[in-house]
Every structure is written in C-alpha cells, then in structure tokens.
N, C-alpha and C positions, 0 to 999 in steps of 0.2 A: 792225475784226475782227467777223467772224457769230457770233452766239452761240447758246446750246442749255441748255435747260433739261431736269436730270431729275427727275422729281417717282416715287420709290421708296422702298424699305427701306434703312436702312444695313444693311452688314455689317460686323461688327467687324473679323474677319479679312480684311479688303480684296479678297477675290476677286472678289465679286458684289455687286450691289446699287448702292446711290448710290457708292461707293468706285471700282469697276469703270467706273461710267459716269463720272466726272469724268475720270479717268485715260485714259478710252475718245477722250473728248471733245478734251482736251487734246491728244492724240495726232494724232487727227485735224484740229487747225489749228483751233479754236473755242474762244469765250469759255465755260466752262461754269460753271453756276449747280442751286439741287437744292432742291428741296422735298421733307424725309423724312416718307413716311410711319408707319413705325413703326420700333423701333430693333432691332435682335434680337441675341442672343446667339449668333453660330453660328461655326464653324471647316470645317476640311476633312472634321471628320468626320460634320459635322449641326447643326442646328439645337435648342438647349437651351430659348431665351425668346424670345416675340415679346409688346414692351411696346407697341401701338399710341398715335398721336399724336390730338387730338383732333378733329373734323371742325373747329372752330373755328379753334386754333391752326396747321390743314393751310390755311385762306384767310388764315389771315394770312400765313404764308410765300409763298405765289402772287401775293398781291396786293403786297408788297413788291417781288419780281421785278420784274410785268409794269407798276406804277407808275414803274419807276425802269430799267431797261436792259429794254427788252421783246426776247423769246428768237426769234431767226428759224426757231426748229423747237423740240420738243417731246416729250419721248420720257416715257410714261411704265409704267412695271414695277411692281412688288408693290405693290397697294394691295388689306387683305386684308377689309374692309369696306363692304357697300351703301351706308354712311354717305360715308363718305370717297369713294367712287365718284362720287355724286352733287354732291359738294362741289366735286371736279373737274372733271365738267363743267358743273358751273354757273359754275364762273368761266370756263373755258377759253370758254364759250359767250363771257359778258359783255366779255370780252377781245379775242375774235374771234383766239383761236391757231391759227395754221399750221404746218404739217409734221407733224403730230401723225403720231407712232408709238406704235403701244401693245404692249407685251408682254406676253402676256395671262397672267404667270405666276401659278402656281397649286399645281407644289410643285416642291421644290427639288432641285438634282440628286441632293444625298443622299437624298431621299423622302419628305423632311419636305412636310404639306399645308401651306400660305400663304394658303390664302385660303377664306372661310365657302361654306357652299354657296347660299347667298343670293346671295352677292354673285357668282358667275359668271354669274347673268343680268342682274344689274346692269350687270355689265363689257360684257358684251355687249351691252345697248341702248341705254345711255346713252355708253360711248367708242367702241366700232365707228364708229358712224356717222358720227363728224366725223372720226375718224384718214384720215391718206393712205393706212397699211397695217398692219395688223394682223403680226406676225410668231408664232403660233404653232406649237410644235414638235407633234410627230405625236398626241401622248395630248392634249396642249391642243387639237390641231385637230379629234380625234374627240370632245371635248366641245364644242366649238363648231358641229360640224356634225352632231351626233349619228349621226355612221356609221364603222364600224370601218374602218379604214386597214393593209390588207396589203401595199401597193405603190405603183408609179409610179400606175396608172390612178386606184386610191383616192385620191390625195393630187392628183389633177385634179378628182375630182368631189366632194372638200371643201371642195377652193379653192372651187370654181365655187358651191357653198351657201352658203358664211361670205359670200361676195362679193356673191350675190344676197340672201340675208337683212337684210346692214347695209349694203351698199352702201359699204365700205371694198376697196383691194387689199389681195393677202392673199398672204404669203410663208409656205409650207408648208414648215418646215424639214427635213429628209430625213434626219438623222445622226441621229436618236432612232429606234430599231426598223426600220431601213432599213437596206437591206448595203451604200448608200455616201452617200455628202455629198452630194449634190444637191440642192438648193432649188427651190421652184417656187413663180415668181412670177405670180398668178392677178391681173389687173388687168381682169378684165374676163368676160362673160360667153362662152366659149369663146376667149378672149385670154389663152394661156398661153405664160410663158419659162420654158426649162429652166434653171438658172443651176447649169453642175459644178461639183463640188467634190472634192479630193483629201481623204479618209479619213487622218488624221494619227493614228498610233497612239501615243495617251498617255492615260493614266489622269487629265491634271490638266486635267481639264473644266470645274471649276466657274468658273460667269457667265459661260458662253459664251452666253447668250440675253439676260442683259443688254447684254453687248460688246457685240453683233451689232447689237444693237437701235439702242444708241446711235450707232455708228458708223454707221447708215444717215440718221440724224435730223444727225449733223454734216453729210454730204453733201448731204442734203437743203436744210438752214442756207445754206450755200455755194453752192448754185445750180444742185448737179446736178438730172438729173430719177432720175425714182424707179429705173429698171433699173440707171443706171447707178452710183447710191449703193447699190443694194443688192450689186454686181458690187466697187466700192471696198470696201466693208464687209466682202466677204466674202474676198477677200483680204489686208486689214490683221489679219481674225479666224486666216486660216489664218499666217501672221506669226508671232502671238502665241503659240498653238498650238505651231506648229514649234523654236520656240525653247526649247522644253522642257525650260523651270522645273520644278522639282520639289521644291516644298516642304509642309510639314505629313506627316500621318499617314494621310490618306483622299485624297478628292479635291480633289486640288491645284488654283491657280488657274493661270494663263495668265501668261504676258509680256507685259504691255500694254502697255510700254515697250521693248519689244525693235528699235525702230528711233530709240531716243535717242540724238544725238550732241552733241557738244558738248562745249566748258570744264567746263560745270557737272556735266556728266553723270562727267564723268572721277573713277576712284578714286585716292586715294593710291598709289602706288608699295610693295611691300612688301620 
C-alpha cells in the first residue's frame, strides 16, 4: 500500500486539519500518517485556541515517520510559525521527500488568521521550492504573488509569479471570490490547465483546502501525474461536498466518507 504523510493542525471538530486529511487520505486508497503541528480549539463556528507544538517535539514526530514507513507523498497545511517552518524543511530536505504538496493556509474558513506574518515568507522560501505544487486559494495566492486577483486573467498571471518566484506548480483555487469552481493549474511558465468545476451550493465548506490538498498528495503517492491527481482530487472534493452533511452551527464540514461501502460501514437497522 502507498502512503502519505500530513504534517498540519489538529482540529478538534474533525472537519479540517490533520482529522480531514487522514479521512481525506484514507478515502483515497493510502496508508496515512500525520505529524501535528499545533492543536487548536476550533468548531464550525471559529477558531477559540491555537496551542502550538514545539519546533523540537515537530522533528521528532517526522523523523519517527520517515525512519520507519517512509511517506510516498507529503502534504503539508497549517504550520503557523517561521520556527516550525524551517523545521520542516530541514528535515523534508535530509529525508529527500517527494510529492510534497503544500497548502499554504493562512486563515481559516471562519476568518480566524493561522499563521504569524513572519512566517508567510518563511512558507514561501523555504517549502515552495521543493513542493510539486503549491495549492493556494485566491486571498492566499494574492499574498503570494502580491497582485490583486479579479478574475480568470489575474489568477493566470499569479499562477505564472508564485511559479516563477519558487519554482513550484501552482493550483489557483477559483471558488474563493470567483463566480465559479474553476482551478488553474499553472505548471509552468505560460503552461496553463483550466480544471472546471461545478459550483455546489452549501454553506458546509469548512477543510475544503485541506481535503483538496490531501487528496492530490494521495494520487500523487499512487503514481498519478500531477493534472491528473489534481482532476481525481477535485472530483472526490466535489463528492464530499455534494453529499450535503450538514452538521454543527456555522460552517459545516464535508462528507469525506460519502463514497464508504461496506459490512463495517453498515448501520444497525432501526
């Protein structure tokens, strides 16, 4: 079996975070494995406490990992310190990890910020440049490229900076301040894919940039190449979506599991 490492936040309420990408992982046919970076208190309606882990005790969780089942891909999400940043890529370097996805989260669907303002040029010099692709949504990608993002054309000519700047592909997510789901997949210096997407109206969004993330880093794992893991990914995300769960007070999580069959899966009879 391929496996996949997520190195992120827990969230307690299971929508997003390490919880979302294990689930994410699983789903997708992969061994999955997680190094937390901090623990936080959050639900559907926000974010109350982010207790970060140590940059120490964050190498000891990676190197257990990559000493003993090493990860055929690598997704990593919230890490909200230049500390821990660095941490990360100095082992990912020493390791020699592949597939590396990075989700360059930064705040949370509810609007809670995640991460110092240090540490986004952290994020961005030190993991950009070994990741396979970077997957920022529209307000992430206009700080990564420092240019405002009104539309299709803008979100070609952010790709094309974030991509020339660190030399990562770069998946421009479209469903943040965009009037439909479309992704754009920037691999290159004018080497751009449109990837559609169907606009699923529901309020229970939250960890859909984790899902996504993860779900690209399983295919990746698995042996696809990158279009077509991001093309997999973004259909098992609209799945999840579609099958509209609807739980909590605020912004709900997803069905991550909405394609589980099986004995075990089966509920008692009422």
């Amino acid at each position: 079996m391929k496996t996949a490492l997520t190195i992120a936040g827990s969230d307690c309420s299971g929508g997003a975070g390490i919880q979302a990408d294990i689930k994410t992982m699983t789903m997708n046919g992969v061994y999955s494995m997680s190094a937390i970076t901090a623990l936080t208190a959050q639900n559907t309606l926000g974010v109350t406490g982010i207790m970060e882990v140590t940059a120490e005790f964050l190498r000891m969780q990676i190197d257990a990992v990559f000493t003993d089942i090493y990860p055929d891909a690598v997704k990593i999400g919230m890490v909200s310190s230049s500390a821990l940043i660095k941490t990360i890529s100095e082992a990912l370097k020493f390791y020699g990890a592949k597939n590396i996805v990075v989700d360059p989260v930064m705040v949370s669907t509810s609007g809670s910020r995640l991460i110092t303002e240090d540490a986004v040029s952290t994020l961005a010099n030190e993991l950009l440049p070994m990741a396979a692709l970077a997957t920022p949504n529209i307000p992430e990608a206009e700080i990564l490229s420092g240019m405002k993002i009104n539309g299709h054309d803008d979100m070609m000519r952010a790709g094309e900076k974030i991509n020339s700047d660190y030399g990562c592909s770069v998946l421009v997510k479209g469903g943040h301040d965009v009037n439909d789901a479309n992704d754009l997949l920037c691999s290159g210096q004018g080497v751009f894919t449109w990837l559609k997407g169907k606009r699923i109206k529901t309020r229970n969004t939250h960890g859909t940039g984790c899902t996504l993330s993860s779900a690209i880093a399983s295919n990746l794992a698995k042996g696809f190449n990158l279009e077509d893991s991001v093309r997999r990914a973004k259909e098992y995300i609209s799945g999840a979506l579609g099958a509209m769960l609807d739980l909590g007070k605020g912004c709900g999580p997803m069905q991550h599991n909405f394609n589980l069959t099986g004995k075990f899966s089966e509920c008692q009879d009422a």
